[in-house]
C-alpha positions in Angstrom: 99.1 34.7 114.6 97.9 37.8 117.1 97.9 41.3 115.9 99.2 41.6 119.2 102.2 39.8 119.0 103.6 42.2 116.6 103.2 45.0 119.1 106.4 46.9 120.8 106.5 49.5 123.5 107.5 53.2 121.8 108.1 56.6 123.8 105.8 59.4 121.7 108.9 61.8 121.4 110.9 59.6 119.4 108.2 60.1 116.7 109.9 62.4 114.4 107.9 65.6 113.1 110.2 67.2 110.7 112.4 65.9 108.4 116.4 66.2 109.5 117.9 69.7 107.6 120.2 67.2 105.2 118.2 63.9 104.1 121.2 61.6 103.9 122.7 62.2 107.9 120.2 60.5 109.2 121.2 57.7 111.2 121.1 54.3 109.9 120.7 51.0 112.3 122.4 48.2 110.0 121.1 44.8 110.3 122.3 41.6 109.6 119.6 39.0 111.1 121.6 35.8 109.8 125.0 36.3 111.9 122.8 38.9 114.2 125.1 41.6 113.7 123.9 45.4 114.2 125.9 48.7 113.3 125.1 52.2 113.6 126.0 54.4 111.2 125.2 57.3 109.6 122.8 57.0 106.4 125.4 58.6 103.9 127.4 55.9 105.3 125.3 53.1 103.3 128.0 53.5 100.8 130.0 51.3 102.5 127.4 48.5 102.9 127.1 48.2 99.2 129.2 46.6 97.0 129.8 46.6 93.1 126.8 44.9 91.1 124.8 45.2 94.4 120.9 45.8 92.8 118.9 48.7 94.5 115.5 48.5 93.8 113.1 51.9 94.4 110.0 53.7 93.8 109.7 56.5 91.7 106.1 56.9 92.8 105.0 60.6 93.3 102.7 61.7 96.2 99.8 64.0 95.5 98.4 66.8 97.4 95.9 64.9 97.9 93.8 66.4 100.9 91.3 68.9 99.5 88.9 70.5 102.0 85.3 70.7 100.9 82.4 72.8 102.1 78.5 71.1 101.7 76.5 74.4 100.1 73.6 74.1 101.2 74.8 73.3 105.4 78.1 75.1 105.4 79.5 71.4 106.6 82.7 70.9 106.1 84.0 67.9 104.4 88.1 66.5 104.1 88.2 64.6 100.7 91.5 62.5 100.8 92.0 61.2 97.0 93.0 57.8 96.3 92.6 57.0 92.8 90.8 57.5 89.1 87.9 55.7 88.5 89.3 54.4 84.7 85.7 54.1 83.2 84.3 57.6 84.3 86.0 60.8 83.4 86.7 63.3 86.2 85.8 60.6 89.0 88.1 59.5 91.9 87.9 57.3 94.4 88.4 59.4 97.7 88.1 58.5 101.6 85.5 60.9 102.9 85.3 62.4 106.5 83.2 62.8 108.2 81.8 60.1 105.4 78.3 58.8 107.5 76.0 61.7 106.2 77.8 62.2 102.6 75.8 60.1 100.1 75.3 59.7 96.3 73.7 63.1 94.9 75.3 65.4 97.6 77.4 68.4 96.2 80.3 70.1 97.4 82.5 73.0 96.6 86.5 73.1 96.7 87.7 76.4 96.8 86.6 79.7 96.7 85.7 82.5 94.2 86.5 82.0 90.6 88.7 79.6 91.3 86.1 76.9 93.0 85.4 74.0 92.1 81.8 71.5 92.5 82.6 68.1 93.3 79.6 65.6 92.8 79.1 62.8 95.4 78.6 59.7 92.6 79.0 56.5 95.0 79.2 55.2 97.8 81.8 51.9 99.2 82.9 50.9 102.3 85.2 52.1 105.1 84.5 55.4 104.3 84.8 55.4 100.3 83.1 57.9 97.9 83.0 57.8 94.4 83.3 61.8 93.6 83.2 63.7 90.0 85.0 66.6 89.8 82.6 69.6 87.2 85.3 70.9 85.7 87.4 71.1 82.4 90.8 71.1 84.3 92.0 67.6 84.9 91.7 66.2 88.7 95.6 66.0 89.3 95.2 69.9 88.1 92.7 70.9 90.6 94.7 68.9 93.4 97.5 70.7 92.8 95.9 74.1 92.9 93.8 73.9 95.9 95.2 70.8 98.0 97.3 69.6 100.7 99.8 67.2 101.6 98.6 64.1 102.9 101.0 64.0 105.8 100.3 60.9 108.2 97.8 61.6 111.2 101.2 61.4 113.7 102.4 64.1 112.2 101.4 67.3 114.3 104.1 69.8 112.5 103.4 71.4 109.6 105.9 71.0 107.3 107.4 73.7 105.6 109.1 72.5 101.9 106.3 69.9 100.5 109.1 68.6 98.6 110.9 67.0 101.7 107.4 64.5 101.7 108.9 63.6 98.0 112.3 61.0 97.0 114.3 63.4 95.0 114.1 60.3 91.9 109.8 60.5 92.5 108.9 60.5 88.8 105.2 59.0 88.7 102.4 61.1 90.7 99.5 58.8 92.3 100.0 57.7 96.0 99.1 59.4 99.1 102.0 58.9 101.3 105.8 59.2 100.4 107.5 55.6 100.4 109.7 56.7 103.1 112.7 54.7 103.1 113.9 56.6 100.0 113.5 60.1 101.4 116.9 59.4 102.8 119.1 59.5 99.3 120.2 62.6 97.8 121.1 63.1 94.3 124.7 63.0 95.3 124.8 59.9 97.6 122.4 58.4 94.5 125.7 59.3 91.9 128.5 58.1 94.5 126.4 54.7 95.0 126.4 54.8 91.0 130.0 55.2 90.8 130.9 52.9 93.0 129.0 50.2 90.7 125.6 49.8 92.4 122.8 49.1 89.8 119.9 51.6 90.5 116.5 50.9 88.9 112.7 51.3 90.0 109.4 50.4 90.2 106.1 52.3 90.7 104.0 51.3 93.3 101.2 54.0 93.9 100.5 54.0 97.7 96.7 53.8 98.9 94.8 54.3 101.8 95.9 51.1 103.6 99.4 52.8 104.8 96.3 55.2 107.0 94.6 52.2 107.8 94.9 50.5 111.2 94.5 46.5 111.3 91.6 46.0 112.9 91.0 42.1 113.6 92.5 40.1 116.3 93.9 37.3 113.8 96.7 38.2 111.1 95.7 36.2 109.0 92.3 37.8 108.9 93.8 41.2 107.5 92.6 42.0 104.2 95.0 44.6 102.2 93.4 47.4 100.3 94.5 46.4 96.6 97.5 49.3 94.9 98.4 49.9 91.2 102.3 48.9 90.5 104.3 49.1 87.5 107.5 46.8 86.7 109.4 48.1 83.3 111.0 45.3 81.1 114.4 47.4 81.6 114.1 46.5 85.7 113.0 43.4 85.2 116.1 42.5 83.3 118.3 43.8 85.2 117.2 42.3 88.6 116.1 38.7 87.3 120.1 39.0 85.8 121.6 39.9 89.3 119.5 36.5 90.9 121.1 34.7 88.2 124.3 35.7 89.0 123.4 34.9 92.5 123.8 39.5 93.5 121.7 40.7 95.9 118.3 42.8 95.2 117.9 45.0 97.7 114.5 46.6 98.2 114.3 50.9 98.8 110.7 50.7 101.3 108.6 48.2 102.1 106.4 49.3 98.6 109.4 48.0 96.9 109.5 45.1 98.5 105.8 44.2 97.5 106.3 45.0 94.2 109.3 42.8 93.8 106.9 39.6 95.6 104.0 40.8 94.2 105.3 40.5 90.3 107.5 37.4 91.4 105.8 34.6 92.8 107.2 32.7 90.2 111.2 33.3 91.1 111.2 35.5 88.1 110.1 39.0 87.8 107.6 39.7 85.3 107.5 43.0 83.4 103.8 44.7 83.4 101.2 46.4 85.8 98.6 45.3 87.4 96.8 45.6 91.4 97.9 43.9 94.4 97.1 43.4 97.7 100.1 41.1 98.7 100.1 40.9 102.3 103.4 39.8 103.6 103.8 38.6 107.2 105.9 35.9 109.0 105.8 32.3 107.7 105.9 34.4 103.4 108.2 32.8 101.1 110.6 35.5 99.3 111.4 34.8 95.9 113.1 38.0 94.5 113.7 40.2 98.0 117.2 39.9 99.4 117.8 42.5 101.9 115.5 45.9 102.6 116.0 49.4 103.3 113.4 50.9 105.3 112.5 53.3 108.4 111.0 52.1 111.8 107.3 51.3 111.6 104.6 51.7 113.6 103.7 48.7 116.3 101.1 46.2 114.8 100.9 47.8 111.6 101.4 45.7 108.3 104.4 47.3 107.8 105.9 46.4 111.1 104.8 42.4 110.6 106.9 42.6 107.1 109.7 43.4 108.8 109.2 40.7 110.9 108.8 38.7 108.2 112.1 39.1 106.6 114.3 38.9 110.1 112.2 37.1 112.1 109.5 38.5 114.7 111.7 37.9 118.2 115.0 39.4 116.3 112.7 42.1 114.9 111.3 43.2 118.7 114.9 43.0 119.8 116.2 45.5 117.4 113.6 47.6 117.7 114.0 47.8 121.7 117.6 49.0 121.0 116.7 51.5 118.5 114.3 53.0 121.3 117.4 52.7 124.1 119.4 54.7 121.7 117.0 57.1 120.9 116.4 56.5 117.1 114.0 58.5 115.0 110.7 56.6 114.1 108.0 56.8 111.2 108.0 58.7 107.9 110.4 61.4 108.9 112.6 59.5 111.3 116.1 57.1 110.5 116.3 54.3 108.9 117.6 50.4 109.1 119.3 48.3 106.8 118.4 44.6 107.0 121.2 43.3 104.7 120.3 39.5 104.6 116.9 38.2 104.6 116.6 35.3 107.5 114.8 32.5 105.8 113.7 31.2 109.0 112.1 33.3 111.6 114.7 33.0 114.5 114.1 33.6 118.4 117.8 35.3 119.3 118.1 38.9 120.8 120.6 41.3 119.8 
C-alpha cells in the first residue's frame, strides 16, 4: 500500500483552533460502514446511539505540560525540550525530543527557568530522530518541574493559544504521561458521562500514554514500511472483565480514540483481553484483523497520518475517503479540537461504496 493512497483533499479553515464553548455540542457525523448509513447529529446526541450493556472503552491518560523551553549557558541558544518519557533505570532522566537537536549532544547543559526557581538539565544521550536522554539536577521530581515551568504540548496546527489548559484534558484523565490529549474523549462531559451511565452503558478505561509518534509524519512511500514509535499502556483486571464478558455475550466494545482502540488490539491478539502493561507499537492499517474493537469514536484525522489509515482500516479506505469528502462539503470541524464521528460497526471487509 501507498502512503498516498490514504491522502484526502482538506480546506485549512476547517482546521479547528479552539475548542467549542461546551465540549459535548459538537457535531457528531455517525457512521455505519456495513448498511452505509451516515447521520448527523449533535455529540450530546450519542445517547441515542447507545444502548443498554453497550461497552465504552476510554483512556484516562493525562497530558503533561510537557514543552519546557531551555536556554544553552554558555551561547544563549535556545533549546524546546518536548518530554516523552522516564528513563526507569536512571533517576531524574527523560527521554525528550530536542530542537533544534543537531548541535545538542551528551555533556551539554541547559537551564529551565529563571532565578531561584531554575532549573540545570544535563544532556546524558543521544538516539535517533531527534531523541536526547536529559537529567534533570534537582531534588523536585521531573513531573514537578514540568508542571511549574512548562507548556502545553498543543499540536504544530494549532496556531491559537488556548486559554483553559484543561480543555487539552478528558474531564475522566486520571493517569499523567502523554503528550497529546486522546481527543475523541474531549467531547464527554461529566453529565453526558452520568446520563450514558443511567441509561445502562458500561464505562471503563484503559491508559495508553501517548508518545511522540501522534507529532510524527510518515515518512516512507510504502505503508507497510512505517515503523510505530513503541507507547506504555495499562489494562486493569476490572476492564478486562468487563469487556471480554460483553464479547461473550456477543455486546459491542466500543473504543473512545484511536489510543483505545490500540490498546484493546494491542492486549488482544488472542480474542481475549489480557489484564497487564506492557509497550506497543501496534500499527493498524487496512487488511488488520480486529479481535476485541467493535465500533470507534473518534475525530477527523489528518490525511496520510497513521491515524487516518486506522480508520480506514475499520470502514474500509474508499468508504473512509467518501465520508470524509462529505464532512468537508458540510463544513465539519477537523483535528484535535474539531467534531467527531461515530463508526458504529466495524466492516470486516474493506468495501469500495460511496456514501
Amino acid at each position: 500500500m501507498r502512503v498516498e493512497d490514504f491522502d484526502y483533499e482538506l480546506p485549512e479553515h476547517l482546521i479547528a483552533q479552539q475548542p467549542l464553548p461546551e465540549r459535548d455540542q459538537s457535531r457528531l457525523l455517525v457512521v455505519d460502514p456495513v448498511d452505509r448509513v451516515v447521520r448527523h447529529r449533535i455529540f450530546a446526541e450519542i445517547v441515542e446511539e447507545l444502548n443498554p450493556g453497550d461497552v465504552l472503552v476510554m483512556n484516562d491518560s493525562r497530558v503533561l505540560p510537557a514543552r519546557l523551553y531551555a536556554v544553552k549557558p554558555d551561547t544563549g541558544g535556545r533549546v524546546e525540550l518536548l518530554l516523552v518519557r522516564p528513563v526507569d533505570d536512571q533517576p531524574n532522566t527523560w527521554q525528550a525530543l530536542a530542537r533544534p537537536a543537531k548541535r545538542l549532544h551528551v555533556g551539554h547543559r541547559l537551564v529551565v527557568g529563571e532565578g531561584d526557581g531554575r532549573v540545570e538539565v544535563e544532556v546524558v544521550g543521544e538516539e535517533e530522530e531527534g531523541i536526547r536522554l536529559v537529567r534533570f539536577h534537582t531534588e523536585e521530581s521531573v513531573i514537578d518541574v514540568a508542571h511549574r515551568l512548562g507548556e502545553m504540548p498543543l499540536p504544530p496546527y494549532i496556531h491559537e493559544k488556548l486559554e483553559d489548559k484543561e480543555r487539552y484534558q478528558t474531564v475522566y484523565a486520571r493517569r499523567e504521561g502523554s503528550v497529546a490529549a486522546p481527543t475523541a474523549g474531549l467531547h464527554f462531559t461529566e453529565r453526558l458521562l452520568q446520563t450514558l451511565k443511567d441509561k445502562g452503558v458500561q464505562l471503563c478505561h484503559v491508559t495508553l500514554h501517548v508518545g511522540i509518534g501522534t507529532f510524527r509524519p510518515v515518512q516512507v512511500e510504502k505503508v507497510e514500511e512505517h515503523r510505530m514509535h513503541s507507547e506504555w499502556y495499562e489494562v486493569s483486571a476490572e476492564t478486562a472483565e468487563v469487556v471480554n464478558r460483553a464479547k461473550a455475550e456477543g455486546r459491542p466494545v466500543i473504543a473512545v480514540g484511536t489510543t483505545a482502540l490500540r490498546t484493546l488490539e494491542a492486549a488482544g491478539q488472542s480474542g481475549v483481553l489480557v489484564p497487564g502493561q506492557g509497550e506497543t507499537d501496534i500499527f493498524i492499517y487496512p487488511g488488520f484483523a480486529f479481535h476485541i474493537m467493535d465500533g470507534l469514536i473518534t475525530n477527523f484525522h489528518l490525511p496520510k497520518s497513521t491515524l487516518f489509515m486506522l480508520v480506514c482500516a475499520v470502514m474500509g479506505t474508499d468508504y473512509a475517503k467518501a465520508v470524509y469528502r462529505e464532512a468537508v462539503e458540510r463544513s465539519y470541524r477537523f483535528f484535535s479540537f474539531g467534531d467527531a464521528m461515530f463508526i458504529k460497526r466495524r466492516a470486516d471487509v474493506a468495501g469500495t461504496s460511496e456514501v
